[in-house]
C-alpha positions in Angstrom: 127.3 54.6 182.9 124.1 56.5 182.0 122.4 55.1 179.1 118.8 56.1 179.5 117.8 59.4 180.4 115.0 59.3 183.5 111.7 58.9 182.4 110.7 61.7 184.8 113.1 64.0 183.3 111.6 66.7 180.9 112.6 66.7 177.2 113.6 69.7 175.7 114.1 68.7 172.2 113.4 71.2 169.3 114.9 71.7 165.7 116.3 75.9 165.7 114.4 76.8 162.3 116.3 80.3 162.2 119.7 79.9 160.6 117.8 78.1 157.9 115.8 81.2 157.3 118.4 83.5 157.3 120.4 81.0 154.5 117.6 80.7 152.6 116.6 84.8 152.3 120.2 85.4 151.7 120.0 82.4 148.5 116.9 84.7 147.5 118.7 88.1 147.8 121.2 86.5 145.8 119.7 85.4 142.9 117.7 88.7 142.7 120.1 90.9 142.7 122.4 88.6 140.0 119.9 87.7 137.7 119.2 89.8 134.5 115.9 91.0 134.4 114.6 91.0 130.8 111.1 92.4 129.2 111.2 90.2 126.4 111.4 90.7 122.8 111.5 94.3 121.3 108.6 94.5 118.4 109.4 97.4 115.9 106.3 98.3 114.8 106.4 100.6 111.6 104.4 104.0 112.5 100.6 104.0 110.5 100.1 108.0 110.1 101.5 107.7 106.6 100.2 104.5 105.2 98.8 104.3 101.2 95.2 104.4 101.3 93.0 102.8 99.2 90.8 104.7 96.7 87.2 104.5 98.1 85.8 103.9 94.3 88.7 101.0 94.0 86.7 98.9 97.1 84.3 97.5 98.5 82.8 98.8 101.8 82.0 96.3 104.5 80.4 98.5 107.9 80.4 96.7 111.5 78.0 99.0 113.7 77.5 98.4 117.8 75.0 96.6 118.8 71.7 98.9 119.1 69.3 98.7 122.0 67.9 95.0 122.2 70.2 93.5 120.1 72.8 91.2 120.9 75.0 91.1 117.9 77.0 93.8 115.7 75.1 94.2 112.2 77.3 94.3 109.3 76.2 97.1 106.6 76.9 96.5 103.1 78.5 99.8 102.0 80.3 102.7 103.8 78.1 103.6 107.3 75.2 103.2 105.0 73.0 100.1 103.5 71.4 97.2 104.1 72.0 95.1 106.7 73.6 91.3 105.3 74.6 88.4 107.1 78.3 87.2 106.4 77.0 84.7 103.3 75.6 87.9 102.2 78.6 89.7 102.5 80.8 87.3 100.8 78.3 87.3 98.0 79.1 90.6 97.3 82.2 90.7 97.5 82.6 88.0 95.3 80.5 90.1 93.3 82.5 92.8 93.1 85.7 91.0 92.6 83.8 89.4 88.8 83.6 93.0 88.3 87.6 94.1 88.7 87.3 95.7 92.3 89.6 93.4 94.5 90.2 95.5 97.6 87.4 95.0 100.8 87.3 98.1 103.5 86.0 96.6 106.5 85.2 99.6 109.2 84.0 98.7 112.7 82.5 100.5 115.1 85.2 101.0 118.5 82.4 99.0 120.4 82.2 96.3 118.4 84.4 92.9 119.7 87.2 92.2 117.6 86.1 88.4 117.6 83.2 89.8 115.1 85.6 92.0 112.8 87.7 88.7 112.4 84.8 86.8 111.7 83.7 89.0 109.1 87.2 89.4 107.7 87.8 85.6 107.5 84.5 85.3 105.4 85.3 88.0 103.0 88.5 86.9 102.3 87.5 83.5 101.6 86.7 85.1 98.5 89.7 84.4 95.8 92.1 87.3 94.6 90.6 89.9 97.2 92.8 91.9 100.0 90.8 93.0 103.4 92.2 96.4 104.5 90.9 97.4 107.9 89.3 101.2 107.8 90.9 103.4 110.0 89.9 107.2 111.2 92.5 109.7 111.8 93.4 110.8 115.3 92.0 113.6 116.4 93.7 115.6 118.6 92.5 118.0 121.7 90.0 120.4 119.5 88.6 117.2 117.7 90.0 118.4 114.4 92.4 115.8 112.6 95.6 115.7 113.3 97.6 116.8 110.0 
């Protein structure tokens, strides 16, 4: 009876990894083909082209303009495109201001280049004023000749 192989004798022991691959690409296949692909949640986001606008004597205008040339942050304009500069204190004074004097609404108008971190700084200080609403100024799209859409 042989109980020991020879010592002499060459080994020629190795685990086939193949079948194991083949199972586990066919698991994979598997639970591709039979799971549901889903994109998520479906937002139904109302359309803004005929939203009520808010009478420009009715509010106060709040102007975020791109950085110019040297300058590292956006500068806030009291009024609309025009006026002086004012830090966000300043612009929270005025608002305030206005709201003492019956005009409630805030326009704040930015500036495409300006990072929407600074618009919602700005918005957050001016609506830390009581009884005000912050709309956001929008331009109209304008379509291949430049002219608004209708």
């Amino acid at each position: 009876m042989l109980l020991r192989r020879e010592s002499t004798e060459e080994r020629d022991e190795h685990i086939d990894m193949t079948p194991m691959v083949d199972v586990v690409f066919q698991l994979m296949t598997f639970m591709l083909f039979s799971s549901q692909m889903s994109g998520g949640e479906l937002v139904d986001v109302p359309p803004a082209r005929h939203g009520v606008g808010v009478e420009e004597s009715a509010a106060t205008f709040l102007t975020l303009l791109k950085p110019g040339p040297g300058e590292a942050e956006a500068q806030l304009l009291l009024g609309h495109g025009k006026g002086p500069r004012a830090t966000l204190d300043q612009a929270r004074d005025a608002v305030a201001e206005a709201a003492r004097n019956g005009i409630h609404k805030v326009i704040l108008q930015a500036d495409g280049d300006v990072p929407h971190g600074k618009v919602l700084e700005a918005a957050a200080a001016v609506s830390q004023v009581e009884g005000v609403t912050v709309h956001v100024g929008v331009q109209e799209a304008a379509n291949a000749t430049g002219a608004p859409e209708p």
